[in-house]
Every structure is written in structure tokens, then in C-alpha cells.
C-alpha positions as CSV (number, residue, x, y, z in Angstrom):
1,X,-12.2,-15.3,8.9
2,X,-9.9,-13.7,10.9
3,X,-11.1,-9.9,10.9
4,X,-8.2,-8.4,13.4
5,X,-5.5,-9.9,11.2
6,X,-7.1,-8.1,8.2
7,X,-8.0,-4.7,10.2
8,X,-4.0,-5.3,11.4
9,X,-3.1,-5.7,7.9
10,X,-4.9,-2.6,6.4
11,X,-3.8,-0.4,9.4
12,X,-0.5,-1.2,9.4
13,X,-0.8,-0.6,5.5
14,X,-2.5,3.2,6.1
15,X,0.5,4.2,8.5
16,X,3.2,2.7,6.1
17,X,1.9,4.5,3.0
18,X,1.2,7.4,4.6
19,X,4.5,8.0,6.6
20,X,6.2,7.4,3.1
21,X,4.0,9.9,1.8
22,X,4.5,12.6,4.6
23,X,8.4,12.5,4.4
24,X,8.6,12.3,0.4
25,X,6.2,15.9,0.6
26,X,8.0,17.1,3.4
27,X,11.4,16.2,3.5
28,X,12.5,14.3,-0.2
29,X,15.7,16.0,-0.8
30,X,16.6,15.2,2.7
31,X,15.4,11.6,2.0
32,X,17.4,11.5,-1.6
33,X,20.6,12.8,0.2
34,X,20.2,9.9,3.2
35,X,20.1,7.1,0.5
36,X,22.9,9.1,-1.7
37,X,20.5,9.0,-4.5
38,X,20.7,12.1,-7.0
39,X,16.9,12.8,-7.0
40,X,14.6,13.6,-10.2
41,X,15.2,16.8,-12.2
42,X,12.2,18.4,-10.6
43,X,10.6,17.6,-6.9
44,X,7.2,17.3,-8.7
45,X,7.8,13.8,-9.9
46,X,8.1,13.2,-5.9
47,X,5.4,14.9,-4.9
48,X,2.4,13.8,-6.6
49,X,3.2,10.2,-6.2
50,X,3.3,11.0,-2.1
51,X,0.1,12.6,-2.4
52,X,-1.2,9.8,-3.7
53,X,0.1,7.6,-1.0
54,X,-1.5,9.7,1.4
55,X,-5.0,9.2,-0.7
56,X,-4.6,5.2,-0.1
57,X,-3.5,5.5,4.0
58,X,-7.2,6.9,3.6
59,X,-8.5,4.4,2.0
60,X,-6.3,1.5,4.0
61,X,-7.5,2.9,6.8
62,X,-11.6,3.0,6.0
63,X,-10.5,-0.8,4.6
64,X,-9.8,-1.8,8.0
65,X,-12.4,0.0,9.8
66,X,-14.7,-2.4,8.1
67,X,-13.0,-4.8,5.8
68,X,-16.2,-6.7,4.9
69,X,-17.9,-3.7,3.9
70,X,-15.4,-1.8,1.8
71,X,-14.3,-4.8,0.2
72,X,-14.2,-2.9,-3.2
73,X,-12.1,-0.9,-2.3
74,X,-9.0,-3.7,-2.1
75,X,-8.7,-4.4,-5.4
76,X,-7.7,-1.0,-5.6
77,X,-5.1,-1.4,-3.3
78,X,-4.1,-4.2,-4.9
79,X,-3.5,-2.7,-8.5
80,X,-1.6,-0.3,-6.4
81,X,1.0,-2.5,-5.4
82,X,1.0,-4.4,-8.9
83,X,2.3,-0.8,-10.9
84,X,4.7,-0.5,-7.8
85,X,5.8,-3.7,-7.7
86,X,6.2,-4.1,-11.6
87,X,8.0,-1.0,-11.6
88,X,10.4,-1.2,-9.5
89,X,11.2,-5.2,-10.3
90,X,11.6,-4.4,-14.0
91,X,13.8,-2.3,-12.9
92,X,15.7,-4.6,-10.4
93,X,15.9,-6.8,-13.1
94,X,17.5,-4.4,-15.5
95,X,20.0,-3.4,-12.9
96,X,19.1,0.1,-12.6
97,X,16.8,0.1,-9.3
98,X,18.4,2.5,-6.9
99,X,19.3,0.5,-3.9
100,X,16.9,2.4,-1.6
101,X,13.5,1.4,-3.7
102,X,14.3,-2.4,-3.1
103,X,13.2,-2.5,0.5
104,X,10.0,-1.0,-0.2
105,X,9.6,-3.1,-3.5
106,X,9.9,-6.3,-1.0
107,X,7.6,-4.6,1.1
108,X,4.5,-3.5,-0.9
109,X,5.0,-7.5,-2.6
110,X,4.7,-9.2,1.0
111,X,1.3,-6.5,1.1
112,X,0.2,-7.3,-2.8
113,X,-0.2,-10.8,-1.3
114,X,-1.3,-10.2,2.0
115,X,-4.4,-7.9,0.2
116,X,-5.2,-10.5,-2.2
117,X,-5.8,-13.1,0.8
118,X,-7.4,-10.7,2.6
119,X,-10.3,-9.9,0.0
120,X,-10.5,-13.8,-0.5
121,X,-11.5,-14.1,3.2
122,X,-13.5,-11.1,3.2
123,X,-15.5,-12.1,0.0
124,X,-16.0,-15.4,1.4
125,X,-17.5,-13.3,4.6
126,X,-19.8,-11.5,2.5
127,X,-20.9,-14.1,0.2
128,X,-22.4,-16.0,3.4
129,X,-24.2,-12.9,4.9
130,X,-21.5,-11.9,7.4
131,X,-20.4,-8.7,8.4
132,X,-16.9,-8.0,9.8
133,X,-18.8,-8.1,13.3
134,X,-20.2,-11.1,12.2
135,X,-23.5,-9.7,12.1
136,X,-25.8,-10.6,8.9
137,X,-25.2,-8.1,6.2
């Protein structure tokens, strides 16, 4: 298993969702008028979905403190990135995806499949005793 690849993985994945969730509570109009994107009638519909971003960076970030031992809480993660991805691809398909959701639709897929091998390795760790220090568990 290779345990800095996945702590890499689940760090890189706490700073990503939580810089998207700082600037879409702090600055989404700003954001809206970069893209040229009319935003939602009400900046609510923004703001509890960044909050919720910043919730997983918390969890990404335990993840990959010690990946082995807070295995459960991938498949979490990985539902995430399923309703995100689905979303947004339905969407895509339909033709009416705003152009500035499709980068991190491409994005949170290349993660989707990055967490799912990731708890394959890590449950493969933990099914033969092993800790992410490779310590018994």
C-alpha cells in the first residue's frame, strides 16, 4: 500500500474542498461575476453547500492523518463526489451546465476514482492487521 500517495490524495482533497468552500462563503457573487454566471436567486443556495465543503476538508484531512484508521469515513467522501458528479454530468449532458462547474465536475470524477482505490488499498491494509504505520492494528 502506498500510505503517502493516499495521505497526498486526501490532503490535497481537504485544501481543494475547503478553498472552494471559503471563497463560495466569502466571496460568491465575486466568484459568479468572474465566470459571467448570473448566480441563484438567493446566496443561501451557495452557502450551505460551502459549508458543507468545509465539513468534508475536515474530514479529508482526519482521512489522511490516518487513512487505515478512518477508513469509514471514505465512503463518505465517495457518495460525495457521486451526487456532485451526477449532478453536474446530467446536467452537461442536457446542455445546461454553466461552463464554470465543468472543471470541477472533471475534478471531483478524477477524486471519485482516486477515493475508491484508495479504500481498496486501505481495506486490504486493515484486513491483514496493518496500520497506516504498518504497525499491527
Amino acid at each position: 500500500m502506498n500510505i503517502t500517495l493516499i495521505r497526498a490524495i486526501f490532503y490535497l482533497s481537504a485544501a481543494y474542498d475547503g478553498a472552494l468552500g471559503i471563497v463560495f462563503i466569502f466571496a460568491p457573487t465575486f466568484v459568479f461575476e468572474f465566470f459571467k454566471v448570473p448566480p441563484p436567486n438567493h446566496l443561501g443556495y451557495v452557502s450551505f453547500p460551502a459549508a458543507l465543503l468545509l465539513i468534508f476538508a475536515v474530514m479529508f484531512l482526519a482521512i489522511a492523518r490516518k487513512p487505515v484508521e478512518n477508513r469509514i469515513l471514505i465512503p463518505y467522501g465517495i457518495l460525495l463526489k457521486i451526487a456532485y458528479c451526477g449532478v453536474t454530468c446530467a446536467y452537461w449532458y442536457l446542455g445546461t451546465l454553466p461552463w464554470m462547474w465543468q472543471p470541477f465536475a472533471v475534478c471531483d470524477f478524477i477524486m471519485l476514482i482516486t477515493y475508491l482505490w484508495a479504500y481498496n488499498r486501505v481495506s486490504a491494509a486493515a484486513a491483514t492487521g496493518k496500520s497506516a504505520s504498518g504497525d499491527s492494528v
